[in-house]
C-alpha positions as CSV (number, residue, x, y, z in Angstrom):
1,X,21.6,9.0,-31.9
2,X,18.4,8.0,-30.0
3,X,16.7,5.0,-31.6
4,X,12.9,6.4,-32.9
5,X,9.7,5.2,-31.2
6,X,9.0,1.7,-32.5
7,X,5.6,2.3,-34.7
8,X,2.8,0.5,-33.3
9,X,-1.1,0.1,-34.4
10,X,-3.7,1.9,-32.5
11,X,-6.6,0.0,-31.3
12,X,-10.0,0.8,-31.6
13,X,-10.4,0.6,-28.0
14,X,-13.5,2.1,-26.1
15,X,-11.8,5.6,-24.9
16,X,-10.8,6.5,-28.8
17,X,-14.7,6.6,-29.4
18,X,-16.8,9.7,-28.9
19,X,-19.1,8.9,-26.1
20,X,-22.9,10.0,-25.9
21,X,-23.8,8.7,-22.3
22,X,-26.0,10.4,-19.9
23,X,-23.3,11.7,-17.0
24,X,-23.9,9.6,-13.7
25,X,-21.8,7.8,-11.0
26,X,-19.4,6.5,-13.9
27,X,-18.3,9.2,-15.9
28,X,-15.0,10.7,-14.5
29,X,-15.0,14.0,-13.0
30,X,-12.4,16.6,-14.2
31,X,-10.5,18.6,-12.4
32,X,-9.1,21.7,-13.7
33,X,-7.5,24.5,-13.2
34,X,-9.4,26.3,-15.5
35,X,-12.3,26.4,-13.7
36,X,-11.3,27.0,-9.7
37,X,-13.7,28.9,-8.1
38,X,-11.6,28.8,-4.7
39,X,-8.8,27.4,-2.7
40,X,-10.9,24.2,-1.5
41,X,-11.0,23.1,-5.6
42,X,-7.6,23.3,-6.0
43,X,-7.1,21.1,-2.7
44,X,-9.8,18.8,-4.4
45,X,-7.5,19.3,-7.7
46,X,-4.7,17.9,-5.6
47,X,-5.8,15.3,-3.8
48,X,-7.1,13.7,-7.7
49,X,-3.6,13.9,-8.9
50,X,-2.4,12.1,-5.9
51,X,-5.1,9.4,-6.0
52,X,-4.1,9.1,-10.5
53,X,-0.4,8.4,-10.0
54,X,0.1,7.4,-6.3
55,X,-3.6,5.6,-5.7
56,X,-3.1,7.0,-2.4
57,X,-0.6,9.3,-0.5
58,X,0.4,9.0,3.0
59,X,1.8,12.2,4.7
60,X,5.2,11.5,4.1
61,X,4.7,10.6,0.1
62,X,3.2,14.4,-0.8
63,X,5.4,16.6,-2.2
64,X,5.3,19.9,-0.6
65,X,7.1,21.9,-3.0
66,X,5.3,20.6,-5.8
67,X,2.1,21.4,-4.3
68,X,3.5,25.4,-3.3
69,X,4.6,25.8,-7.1
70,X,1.3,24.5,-8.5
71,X,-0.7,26.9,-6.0
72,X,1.6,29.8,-6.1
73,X,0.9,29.1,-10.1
74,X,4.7,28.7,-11.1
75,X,4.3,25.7,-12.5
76,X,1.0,23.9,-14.5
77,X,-0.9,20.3,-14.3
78,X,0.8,18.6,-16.4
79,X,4.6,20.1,-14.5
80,X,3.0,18.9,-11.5
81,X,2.0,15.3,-12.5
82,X,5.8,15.0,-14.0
83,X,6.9,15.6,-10.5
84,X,4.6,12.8,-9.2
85,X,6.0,10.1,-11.7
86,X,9.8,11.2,-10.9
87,X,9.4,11.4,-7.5
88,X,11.0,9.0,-5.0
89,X,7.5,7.4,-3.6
90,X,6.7,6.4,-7.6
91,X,10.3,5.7,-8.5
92,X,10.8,3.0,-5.4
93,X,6.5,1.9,-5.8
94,X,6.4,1.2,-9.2
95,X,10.1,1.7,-11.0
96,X,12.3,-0.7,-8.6
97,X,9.6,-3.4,-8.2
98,X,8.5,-3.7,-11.7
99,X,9.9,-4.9,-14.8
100,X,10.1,-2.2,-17.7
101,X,7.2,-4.0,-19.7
102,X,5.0,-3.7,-16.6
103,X,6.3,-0.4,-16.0
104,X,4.8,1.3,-19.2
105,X,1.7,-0.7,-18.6
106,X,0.8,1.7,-15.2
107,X,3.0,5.0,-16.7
108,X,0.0,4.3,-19.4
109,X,-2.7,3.8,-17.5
110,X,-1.5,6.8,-15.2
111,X,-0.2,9.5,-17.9
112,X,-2.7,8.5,-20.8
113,X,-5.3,7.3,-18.7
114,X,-6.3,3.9,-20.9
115,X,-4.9,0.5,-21.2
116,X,-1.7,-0.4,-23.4
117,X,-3.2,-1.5,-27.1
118,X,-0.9,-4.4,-27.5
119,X,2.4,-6.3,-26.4
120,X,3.8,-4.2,-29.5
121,X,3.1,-1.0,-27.6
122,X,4.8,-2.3,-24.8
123,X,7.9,-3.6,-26.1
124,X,8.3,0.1,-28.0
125,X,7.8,2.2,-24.9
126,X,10.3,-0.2,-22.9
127,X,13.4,0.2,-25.5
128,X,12.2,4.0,-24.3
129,X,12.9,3.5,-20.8
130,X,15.9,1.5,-21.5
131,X,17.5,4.2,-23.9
132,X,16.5,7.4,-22.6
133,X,16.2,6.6,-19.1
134,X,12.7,7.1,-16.5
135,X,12.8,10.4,-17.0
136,X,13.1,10.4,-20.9
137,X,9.8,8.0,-21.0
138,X,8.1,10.2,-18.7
139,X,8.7,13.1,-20.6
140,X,7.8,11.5,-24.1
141,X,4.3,10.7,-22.7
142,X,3.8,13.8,-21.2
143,X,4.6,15.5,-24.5
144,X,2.7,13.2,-26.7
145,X,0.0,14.8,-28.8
146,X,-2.5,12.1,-26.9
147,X,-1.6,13.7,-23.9
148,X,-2.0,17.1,-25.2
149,X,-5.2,16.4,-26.7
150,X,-6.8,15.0,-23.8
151,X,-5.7,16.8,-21.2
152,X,-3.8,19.4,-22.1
153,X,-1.5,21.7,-19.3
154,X,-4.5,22.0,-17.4
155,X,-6.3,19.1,-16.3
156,X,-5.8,16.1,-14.4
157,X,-5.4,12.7,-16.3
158,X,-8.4,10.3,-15.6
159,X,-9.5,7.1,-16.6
160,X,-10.8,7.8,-20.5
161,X,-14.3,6.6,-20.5
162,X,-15.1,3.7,-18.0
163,X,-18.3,3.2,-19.3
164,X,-18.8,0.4,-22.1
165,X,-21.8,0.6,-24.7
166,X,-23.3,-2.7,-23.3
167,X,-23.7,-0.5,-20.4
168,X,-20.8,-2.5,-18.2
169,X,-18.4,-0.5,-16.1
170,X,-14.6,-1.4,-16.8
171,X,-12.5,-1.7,-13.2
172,X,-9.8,1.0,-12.0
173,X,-6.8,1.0,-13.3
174,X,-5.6,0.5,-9.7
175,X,-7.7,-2.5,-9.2
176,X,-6.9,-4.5,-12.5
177,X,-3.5,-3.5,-12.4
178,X,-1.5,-4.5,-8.9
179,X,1.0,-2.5,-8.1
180,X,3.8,-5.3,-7.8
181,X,3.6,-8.1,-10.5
182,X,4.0,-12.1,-9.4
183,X,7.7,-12.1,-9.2
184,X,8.5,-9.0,-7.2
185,X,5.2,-10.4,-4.9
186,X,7.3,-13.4,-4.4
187,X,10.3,-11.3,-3.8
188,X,8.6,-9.4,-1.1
189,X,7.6,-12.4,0.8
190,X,3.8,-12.4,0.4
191,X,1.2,-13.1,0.4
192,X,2.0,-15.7,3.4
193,X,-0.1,-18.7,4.7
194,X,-0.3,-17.5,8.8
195,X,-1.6,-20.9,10.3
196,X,-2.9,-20.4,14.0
197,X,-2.2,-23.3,16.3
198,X,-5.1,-22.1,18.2
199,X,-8.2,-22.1,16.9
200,X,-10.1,-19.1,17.7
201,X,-14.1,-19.1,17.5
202,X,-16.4,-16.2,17.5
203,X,-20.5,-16.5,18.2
204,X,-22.0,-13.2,17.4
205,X,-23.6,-11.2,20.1
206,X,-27.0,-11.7,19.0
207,X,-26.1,-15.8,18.9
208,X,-24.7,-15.7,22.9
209,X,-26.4,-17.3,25.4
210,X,-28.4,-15.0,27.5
211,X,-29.8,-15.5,31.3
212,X,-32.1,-18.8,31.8
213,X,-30.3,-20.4,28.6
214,X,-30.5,-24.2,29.1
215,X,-27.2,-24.1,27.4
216,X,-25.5,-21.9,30.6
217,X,-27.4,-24.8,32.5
218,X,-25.1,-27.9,30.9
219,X,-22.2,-25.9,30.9
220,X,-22.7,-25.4,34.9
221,X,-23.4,-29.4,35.2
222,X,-20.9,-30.5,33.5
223,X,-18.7,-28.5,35.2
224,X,-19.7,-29.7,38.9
225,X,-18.5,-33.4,38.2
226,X,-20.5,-35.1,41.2
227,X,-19.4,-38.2,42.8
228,X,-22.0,-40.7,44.1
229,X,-21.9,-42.0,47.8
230,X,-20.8,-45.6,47.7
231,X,-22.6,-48.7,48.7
232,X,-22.1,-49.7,52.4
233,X,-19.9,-53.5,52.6
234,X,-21.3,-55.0,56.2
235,X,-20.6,-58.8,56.8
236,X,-24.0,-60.6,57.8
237,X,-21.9,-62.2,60.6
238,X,-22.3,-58.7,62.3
239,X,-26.4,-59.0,62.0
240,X,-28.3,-59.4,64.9
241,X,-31.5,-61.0,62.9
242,X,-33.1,-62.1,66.4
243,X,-33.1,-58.7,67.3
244,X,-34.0,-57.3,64.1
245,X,-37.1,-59.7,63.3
246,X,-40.1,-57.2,65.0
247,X,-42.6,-59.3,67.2
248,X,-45.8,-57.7,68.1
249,X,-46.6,-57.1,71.6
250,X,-49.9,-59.1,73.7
């Protein structure tokens, strides 16, 4: 018997509020496949699921045959974002190097596109992921009527209204939220203190001495060392002073 979803109290956090803003650099974009007007969107389209669940994808982290089914229209959105989040390159990036509270934290952020509401949240999604598994948890969120409502089978979750009504900007998800916590950090071996016996020095180009400088000039000195000619030793014994007094001629 699966234990139920542990009830937890919704927040009135800044994405459950109807927004009236005028659109501009901080409202999200959507992408959808409702609206493809050609094959360039749906690359676009693509590319924004990616960046959601992956922040970034190098060529080996795409999934090829995800991408063929969504464009060959076998399978929707919301099929293709479960892919992404049981995929190898999420499973070994964010399952194996996070606990299960920190976990649900970025499946949230990702998935629902907003911030947990409370530690109470946490704690319920987590006895989830430790009953019915990764794949359990990611299906429960994907099938949640907050998913549903927001996004539906078509479009691309997104971070649910950035904008805040004192007119501040909240920060990415994948900016606030690291992708390893401290431990597994510490696990991994960084960040590391590289200390150079050497130290290195760098003058701009526009601070390096040019042509007639004075300061090529004591460089070149200093550099020539000179030695000065030492003082002659004679003994006045070998002095002729008779013969060095001048007499003037009659």
């Amino acid at each position: 018997m699966a234990i139920p979803l542990l009830e937890y109290a919704p927040l009135s956090q800044n994405n459950r509020v109807t927004g009236y803003e005028i659109p501009g650099d901080e409202q999200p974009r959507i992408f959808s496949t409702d609206n493809l007007l050609s094959a360039t969107d749906l690359d676009n389209l693509i590319e924004a699921a990616y960046r959601q669940i992956f922040f970034h994808a190098f060529a080996s982290d795409r999934e090829r045959f995800l991408e063929s089914q969504l464009r060959s229209g076998q399978i929707t959105v919301r099929e293709f974002i479960r892919g992404l989040c049981l995929s190898k390159t999420f499973t070994g990036s964010f399952y194996n190097l996070n606990s299960n509270y920190r976990f649900v934290e970025h499946c949230v952020q990702r998935i629902l596109g907003r911030d947990v509401y409370s530690e109470r949240e946490k704690i319920a999604w987590s006895i989830v992921v430790a009953t019915k598994g990764r794949a359990g948890f990611i299906n429960d969120l994907l099938n949640s009527d907050e998913y549903l409502e927001n996004f539906g089978d078509s479009i691309v979750p997104y971070q649910r209204r950035r904008v805040l009504p004192s007119g501040a900007s909240q920060l990415p998800f994948n900016i606030k939220s690291p992708r390893y916590d401290e431990y597994h950090r510490a696990q991994l071996g960084f960040p590391q203190i590289i200390w150079q016996t050497i130290v290195r020095r760098y003058t701009p180009p526009d601070k390096q001495a040019k042509a007639g400088d004075p300061a090529l000039f004591a460089s070149m000195a200093q550099s020539i060392n000179p030695t000065g000619n030492p003082p002659q030793r004679i003994s006045p014994y070998n002095i002729d002073y008779e013969k060095a007094v001048p007499y003037r001629r009659r």
